[in-house]
Backbone as CSV, one residue per row, in Angstrom:
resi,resn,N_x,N_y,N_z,CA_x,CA_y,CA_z,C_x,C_y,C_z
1,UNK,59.876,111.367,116.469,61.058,112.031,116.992,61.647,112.892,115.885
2,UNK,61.996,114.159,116.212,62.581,115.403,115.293,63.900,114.931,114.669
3,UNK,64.346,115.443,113.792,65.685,115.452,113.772,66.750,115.761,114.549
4,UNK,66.049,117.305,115.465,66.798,117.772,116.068,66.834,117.081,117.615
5,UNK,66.383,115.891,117.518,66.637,115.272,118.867,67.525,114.529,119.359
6,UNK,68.745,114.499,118.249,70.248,113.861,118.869,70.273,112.429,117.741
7,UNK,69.470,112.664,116.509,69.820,111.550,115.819,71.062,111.585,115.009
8,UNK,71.727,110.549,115.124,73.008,111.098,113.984,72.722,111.024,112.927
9,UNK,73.675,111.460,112.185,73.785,111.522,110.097,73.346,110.324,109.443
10,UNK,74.492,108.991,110.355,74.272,107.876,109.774,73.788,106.771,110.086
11,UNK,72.380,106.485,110.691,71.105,105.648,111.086,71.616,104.279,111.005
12,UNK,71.964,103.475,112.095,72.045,102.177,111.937,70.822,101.653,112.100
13,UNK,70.358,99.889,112.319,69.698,99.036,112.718,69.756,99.311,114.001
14,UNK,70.017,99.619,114.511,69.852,99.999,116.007,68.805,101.318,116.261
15,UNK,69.500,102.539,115.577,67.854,103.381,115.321,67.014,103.172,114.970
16,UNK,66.729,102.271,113.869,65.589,101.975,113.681,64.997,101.133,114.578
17,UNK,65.470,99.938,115.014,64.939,99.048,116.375,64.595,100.004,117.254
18,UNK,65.155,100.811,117.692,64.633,101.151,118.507,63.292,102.591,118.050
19,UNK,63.252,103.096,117.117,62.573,104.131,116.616,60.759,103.110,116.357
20,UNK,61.295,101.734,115.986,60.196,100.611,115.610,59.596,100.467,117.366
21,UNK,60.247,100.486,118.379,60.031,100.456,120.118,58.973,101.548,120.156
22,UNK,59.592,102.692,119.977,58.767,104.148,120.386,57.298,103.614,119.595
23,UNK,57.694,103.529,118.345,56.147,103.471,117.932,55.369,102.479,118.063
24,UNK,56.116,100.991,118.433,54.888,100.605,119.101,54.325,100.472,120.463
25,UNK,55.124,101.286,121.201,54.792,101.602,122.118,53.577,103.140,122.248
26,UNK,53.331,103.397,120.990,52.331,104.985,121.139,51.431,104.203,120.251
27,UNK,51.427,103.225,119.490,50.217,103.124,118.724,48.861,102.755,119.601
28,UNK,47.768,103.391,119.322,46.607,102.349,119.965,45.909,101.555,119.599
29,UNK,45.845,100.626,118.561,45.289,99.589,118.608,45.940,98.441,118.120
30,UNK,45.154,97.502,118.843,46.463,95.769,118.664,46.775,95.455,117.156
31,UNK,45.596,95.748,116.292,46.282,95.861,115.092,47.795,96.676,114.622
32,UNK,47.496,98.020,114.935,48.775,98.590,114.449,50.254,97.632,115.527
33,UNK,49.985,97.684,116.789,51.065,96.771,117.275,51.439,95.584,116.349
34,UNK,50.654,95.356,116.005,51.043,93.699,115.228,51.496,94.396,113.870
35,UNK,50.982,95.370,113.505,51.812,95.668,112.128,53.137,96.177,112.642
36,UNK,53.532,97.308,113.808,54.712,97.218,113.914,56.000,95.856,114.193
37,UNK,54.879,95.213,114.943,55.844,94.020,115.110,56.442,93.250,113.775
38,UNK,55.413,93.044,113.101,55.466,92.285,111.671,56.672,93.374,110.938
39,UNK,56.546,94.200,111.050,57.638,95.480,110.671,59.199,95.239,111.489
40,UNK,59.022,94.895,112.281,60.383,94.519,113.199,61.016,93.259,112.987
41,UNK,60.378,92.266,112.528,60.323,90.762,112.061,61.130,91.027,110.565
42,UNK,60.532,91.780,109.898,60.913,92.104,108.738,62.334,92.714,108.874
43,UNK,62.355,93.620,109.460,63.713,94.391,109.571,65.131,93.275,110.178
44,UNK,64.676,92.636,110.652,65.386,91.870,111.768,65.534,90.653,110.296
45,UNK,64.724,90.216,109.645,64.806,89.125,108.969,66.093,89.922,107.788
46,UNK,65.629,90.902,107.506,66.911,91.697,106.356,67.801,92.295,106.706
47,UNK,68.239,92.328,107.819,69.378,92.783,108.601,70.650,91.235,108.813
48,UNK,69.454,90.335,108.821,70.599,88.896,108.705,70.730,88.357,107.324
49,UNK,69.978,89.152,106.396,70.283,88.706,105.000,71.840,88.989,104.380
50,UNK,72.330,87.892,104.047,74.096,88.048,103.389,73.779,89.170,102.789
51,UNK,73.112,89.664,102.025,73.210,90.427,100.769,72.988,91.678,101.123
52,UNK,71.704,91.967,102.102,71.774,93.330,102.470,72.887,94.225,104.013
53,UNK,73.088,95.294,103.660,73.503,95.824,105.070,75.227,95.476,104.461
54,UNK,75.727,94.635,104.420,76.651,93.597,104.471,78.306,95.046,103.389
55,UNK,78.700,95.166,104.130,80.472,96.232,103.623,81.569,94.572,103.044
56,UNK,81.438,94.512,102.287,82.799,94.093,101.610,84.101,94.634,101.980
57,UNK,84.870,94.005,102.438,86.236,94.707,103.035,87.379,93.871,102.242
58,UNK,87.232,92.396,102.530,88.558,91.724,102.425,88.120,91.385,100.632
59,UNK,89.324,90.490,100.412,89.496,90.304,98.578,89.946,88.806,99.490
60,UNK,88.914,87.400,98.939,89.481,86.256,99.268,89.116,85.357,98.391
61,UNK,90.111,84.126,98.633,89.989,82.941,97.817,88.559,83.291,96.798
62,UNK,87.460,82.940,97.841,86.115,82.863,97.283,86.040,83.897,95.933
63,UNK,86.013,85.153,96.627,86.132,86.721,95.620,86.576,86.029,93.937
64,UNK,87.863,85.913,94.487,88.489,85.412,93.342,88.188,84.400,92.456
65,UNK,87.711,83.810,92.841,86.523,82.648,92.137,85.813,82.912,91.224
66,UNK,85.027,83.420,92.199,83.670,84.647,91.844,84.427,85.450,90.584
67,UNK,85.079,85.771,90.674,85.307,87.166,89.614,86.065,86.367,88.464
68,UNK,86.646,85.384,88.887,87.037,84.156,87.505,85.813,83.612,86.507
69,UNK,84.629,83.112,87.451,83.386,82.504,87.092,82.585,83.821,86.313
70,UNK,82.388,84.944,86.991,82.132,86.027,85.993,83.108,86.678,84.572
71,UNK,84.238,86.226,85.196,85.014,86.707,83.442,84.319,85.406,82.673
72,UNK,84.360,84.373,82.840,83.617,83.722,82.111,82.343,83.600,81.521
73,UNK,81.619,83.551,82.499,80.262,83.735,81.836,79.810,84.665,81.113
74,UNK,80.486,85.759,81.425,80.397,87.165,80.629,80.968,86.876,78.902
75,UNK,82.350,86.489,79.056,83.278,86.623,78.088,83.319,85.765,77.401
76,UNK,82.363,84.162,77.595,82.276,83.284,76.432,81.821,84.127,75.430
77,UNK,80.746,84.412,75.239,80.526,84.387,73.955,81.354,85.550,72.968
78,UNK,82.544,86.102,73.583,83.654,87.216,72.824,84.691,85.859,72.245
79,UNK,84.626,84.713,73.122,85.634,84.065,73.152,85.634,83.135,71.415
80,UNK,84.551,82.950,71.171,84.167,82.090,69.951,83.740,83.416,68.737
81,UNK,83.416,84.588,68.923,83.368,85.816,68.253,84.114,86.148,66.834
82,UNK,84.547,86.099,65.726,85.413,86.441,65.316,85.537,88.112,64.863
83,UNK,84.379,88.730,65.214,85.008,90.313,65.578,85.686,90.757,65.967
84,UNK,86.083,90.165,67.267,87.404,90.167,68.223,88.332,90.591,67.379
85,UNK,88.830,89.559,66.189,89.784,89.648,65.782,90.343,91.361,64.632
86,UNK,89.238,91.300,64.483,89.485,92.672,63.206,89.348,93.459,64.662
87,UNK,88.357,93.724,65.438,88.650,94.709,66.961,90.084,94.350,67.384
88,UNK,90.564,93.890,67.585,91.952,93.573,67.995,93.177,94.233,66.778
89,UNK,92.516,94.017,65.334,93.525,94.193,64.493,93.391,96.159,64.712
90,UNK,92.096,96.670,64.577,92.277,97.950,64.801,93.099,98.511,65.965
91,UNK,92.429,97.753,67.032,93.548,98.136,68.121,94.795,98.309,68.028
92,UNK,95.346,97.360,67.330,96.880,97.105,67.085,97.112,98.380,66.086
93,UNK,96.716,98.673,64.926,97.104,99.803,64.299,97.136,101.448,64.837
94,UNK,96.005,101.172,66.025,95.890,102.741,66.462,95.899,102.475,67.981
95,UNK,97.747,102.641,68.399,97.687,102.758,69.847,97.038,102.864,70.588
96,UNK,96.473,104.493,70.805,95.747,105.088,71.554,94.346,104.947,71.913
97,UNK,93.492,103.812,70.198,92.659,103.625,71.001,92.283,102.120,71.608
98,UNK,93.585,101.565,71.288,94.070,100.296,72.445,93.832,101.047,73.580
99,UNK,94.980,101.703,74.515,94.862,102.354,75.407,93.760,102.954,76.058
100,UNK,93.170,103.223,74.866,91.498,103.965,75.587,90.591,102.434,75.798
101,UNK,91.192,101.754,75.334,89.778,100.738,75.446,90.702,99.984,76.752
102,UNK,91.759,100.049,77.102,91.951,99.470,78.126,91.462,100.084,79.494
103,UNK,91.741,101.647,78.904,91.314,102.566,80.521,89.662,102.409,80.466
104,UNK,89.471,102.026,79.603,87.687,102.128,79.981,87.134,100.904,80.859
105,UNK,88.038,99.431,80.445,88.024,98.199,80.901,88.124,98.867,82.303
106,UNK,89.481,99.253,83.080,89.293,99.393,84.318,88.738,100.336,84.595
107,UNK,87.945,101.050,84.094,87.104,102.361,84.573,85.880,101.789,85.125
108,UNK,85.333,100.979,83.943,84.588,99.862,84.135,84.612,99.288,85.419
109,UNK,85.641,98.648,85.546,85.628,97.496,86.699,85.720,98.831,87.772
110,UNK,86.182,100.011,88.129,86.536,100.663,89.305,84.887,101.324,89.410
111,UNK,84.397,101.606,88.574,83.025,102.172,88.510,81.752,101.022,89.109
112,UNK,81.855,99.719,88.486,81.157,99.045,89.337,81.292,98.440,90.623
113,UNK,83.005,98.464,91.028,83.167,98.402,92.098,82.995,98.917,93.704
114,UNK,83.312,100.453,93.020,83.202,101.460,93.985,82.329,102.484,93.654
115,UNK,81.786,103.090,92.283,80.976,103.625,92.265,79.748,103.576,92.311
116,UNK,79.344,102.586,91.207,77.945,101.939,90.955,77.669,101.790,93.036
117,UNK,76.102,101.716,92.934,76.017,101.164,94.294,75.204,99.721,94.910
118,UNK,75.868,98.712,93.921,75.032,97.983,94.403,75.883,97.203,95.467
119,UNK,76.916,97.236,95.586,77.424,96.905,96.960,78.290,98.137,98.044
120,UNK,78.369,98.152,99.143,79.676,98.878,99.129,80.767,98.052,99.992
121,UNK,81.481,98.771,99.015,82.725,97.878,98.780,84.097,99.257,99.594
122,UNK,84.559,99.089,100.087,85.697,99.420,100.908,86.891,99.158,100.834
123,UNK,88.030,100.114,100.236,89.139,99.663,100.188,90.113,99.717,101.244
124,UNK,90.669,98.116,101.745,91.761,97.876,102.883,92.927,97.598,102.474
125,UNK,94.031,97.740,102.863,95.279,97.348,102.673,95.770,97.739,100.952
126,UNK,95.416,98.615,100.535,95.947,98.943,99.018,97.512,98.680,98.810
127,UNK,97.852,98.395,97.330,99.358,98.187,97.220,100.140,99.428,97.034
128,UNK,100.720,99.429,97.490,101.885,100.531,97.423,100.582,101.976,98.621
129,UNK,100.102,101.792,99.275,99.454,102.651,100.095,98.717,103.333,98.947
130,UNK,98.111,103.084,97.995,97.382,103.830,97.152,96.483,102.935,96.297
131,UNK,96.554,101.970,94.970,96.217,101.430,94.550,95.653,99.921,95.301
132,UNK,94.129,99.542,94.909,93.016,99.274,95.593,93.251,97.410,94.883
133,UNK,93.358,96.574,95.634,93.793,95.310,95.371,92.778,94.472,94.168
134,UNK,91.288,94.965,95.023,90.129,94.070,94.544,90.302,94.744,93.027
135,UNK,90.526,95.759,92.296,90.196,96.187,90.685,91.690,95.316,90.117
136,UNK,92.720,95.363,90.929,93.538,94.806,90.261,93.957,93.813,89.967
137,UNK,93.220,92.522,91.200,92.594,91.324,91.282,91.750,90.670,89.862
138,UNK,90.984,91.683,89.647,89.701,91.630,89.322,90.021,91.278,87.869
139,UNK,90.799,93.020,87.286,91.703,93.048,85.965,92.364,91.602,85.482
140,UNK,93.440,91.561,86.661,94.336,90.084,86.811,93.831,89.129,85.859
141,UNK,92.954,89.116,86.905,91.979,87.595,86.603,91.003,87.258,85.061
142,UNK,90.642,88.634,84.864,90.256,89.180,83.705,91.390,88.613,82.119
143,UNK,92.175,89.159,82.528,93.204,89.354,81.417,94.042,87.911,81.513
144,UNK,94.212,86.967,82.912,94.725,86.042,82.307,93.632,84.746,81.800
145,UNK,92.721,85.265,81.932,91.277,84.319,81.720,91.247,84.649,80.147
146,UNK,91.029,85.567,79.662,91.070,85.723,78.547,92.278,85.169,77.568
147,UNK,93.811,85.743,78.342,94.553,85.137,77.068,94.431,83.548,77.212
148,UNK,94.281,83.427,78.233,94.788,81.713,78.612,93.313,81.212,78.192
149,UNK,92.173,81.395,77.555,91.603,80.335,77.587,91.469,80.780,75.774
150,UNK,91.767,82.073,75.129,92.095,82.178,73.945,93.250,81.354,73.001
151,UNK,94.248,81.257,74.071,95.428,80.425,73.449,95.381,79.010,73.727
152,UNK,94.501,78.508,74.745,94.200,76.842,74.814,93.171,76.617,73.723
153,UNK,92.215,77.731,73.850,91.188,77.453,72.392,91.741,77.624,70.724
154,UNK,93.422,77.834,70.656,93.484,78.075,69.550,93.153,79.597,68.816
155,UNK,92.258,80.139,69.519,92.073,81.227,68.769,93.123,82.383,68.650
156,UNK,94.236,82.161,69.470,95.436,82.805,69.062,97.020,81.959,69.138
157,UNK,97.707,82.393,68.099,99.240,81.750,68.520,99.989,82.115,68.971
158,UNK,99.832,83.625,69.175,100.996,84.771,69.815,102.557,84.741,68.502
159,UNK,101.887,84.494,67.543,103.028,84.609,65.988,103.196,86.095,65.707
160,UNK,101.327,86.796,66.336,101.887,88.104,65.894,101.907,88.941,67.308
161,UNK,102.515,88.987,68.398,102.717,89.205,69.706,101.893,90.529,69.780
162,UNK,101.992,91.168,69.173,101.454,92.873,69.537,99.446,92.714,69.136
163,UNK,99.307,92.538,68.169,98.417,91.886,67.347,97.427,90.997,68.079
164,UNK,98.403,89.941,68.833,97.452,88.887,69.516,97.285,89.749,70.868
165,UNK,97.672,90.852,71.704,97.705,90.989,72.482,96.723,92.310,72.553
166,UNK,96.592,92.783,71.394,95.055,93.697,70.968,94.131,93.043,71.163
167,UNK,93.959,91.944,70.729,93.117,90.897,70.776,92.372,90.077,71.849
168,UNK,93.353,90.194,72.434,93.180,89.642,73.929,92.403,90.914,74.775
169,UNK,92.845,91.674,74.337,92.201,92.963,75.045,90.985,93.279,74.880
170,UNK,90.482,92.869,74.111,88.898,93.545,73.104,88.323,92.021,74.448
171,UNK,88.308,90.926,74.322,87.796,89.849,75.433,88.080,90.265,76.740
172,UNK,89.110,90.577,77.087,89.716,91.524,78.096,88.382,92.061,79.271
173,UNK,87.854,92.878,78.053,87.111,94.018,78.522,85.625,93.430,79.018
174,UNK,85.436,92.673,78.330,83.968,91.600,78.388,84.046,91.016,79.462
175,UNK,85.378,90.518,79.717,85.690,89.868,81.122,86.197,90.747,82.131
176,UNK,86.585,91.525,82.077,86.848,92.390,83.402,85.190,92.874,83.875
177,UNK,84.620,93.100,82.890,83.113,94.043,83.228,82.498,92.566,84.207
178,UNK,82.190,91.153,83.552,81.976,90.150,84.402,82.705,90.054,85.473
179,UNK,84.039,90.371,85.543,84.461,89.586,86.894,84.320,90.388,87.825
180,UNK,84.116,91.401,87.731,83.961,92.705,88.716,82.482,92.609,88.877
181,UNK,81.488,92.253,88.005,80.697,91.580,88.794,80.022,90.417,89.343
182,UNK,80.783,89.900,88.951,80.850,88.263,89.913,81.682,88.328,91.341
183,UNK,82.525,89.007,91.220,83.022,89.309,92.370,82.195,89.863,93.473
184,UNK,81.227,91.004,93.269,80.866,91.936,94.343,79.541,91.315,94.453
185,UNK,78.427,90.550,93.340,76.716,90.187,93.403,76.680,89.538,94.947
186,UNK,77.274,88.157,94.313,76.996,87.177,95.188,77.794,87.650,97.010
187,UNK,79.284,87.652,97.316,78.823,88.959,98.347,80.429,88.541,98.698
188,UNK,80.938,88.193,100.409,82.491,88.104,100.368,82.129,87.109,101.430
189,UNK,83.337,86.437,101.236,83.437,84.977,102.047,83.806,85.610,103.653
């Protein structure tokens, strides 16, 4: 079948089921039938797979989990690091490229969220009618995972507030990049 025969732009499982019909209905021999069928089996088997096909819409309990369990796994090993700390101390001396390393953190997380394509991901209900819940979720979760498991581990006292909070940021970033993808791999509740 042509293009120009009334197919639309954007091809569901349904065109193809049925495009998989036409042809095995023109093939002639029982072999090729059985390969289309085995072809339809297939399609039909990855069409019910969680992982494929599957739009992310909502941000839930689970999500949030997920994107906790990825700031972690990601961000242990920043967490015991002591680079962190001189990365943190630079931060603290040169504003701006605090600031840059923060916008990259969520550039990061908005890039694998919505750009990268290994899921797609759809933004519903944004706050304030603009800003997208799941990056800020994501951040959230990021940044209090980091200070809070930095300051139960001791590795900061918050004595030098500005200082410890560079600091927190440089782990920050390790964990936002994990939780944004722990959030989207595994898929939405």
């Amino acid at each position: 079948m042509s293009a120009s025969e009334g197919q639309p732009d954007d091809p569901t499982l349904d065109d193809l089921y049925e495009q998989l019909e036409a042809l095995e209905e023109t093939v002639d021999t029982a072999d090729e039938r059985t390969e289309v069928r085995r072809t339809r089996r297939l399609v039909h088997r990855l069409s019910h797979n969680a992982v494929v096909g599957k739009v992310i819409t909502q941000f839930t309990r689970k999500d949030k989990a997920e994107a906790f369990v990825g700031s972690v796994v990601i961000g242990m090993p920043m967490l015991v690091e002591d680079g962190v700390f001189e990365i943190g101390r630079f931060l603290a001396a040169h504003p701006l490229a605090f600031l840059a390393n923060l916008a990259m953190a969520v550039g990061l997380v908005v890039g694998i969220l919505y750009v990268a394509d290994f899921r797609e991901v759809q933004i519903h209900n944004p706050y304030f009618g603009v800003v997208p819940r799941r990056p800020v979720w994501v951040c959230g979760i990021a940044f209090a995972t980091a200070a809070g498991l930095m300051t139960l581990w001791g590795r900061i006292a918050w004595d030098e507030p500005w200082v410890n909070l560079c600091q927190v940021s440089v782990v920050f970033t390790a964990m936002a990049l994990g939780g944004s993808l722990g959030d989207i791999l595994p898929g939405e509740s």
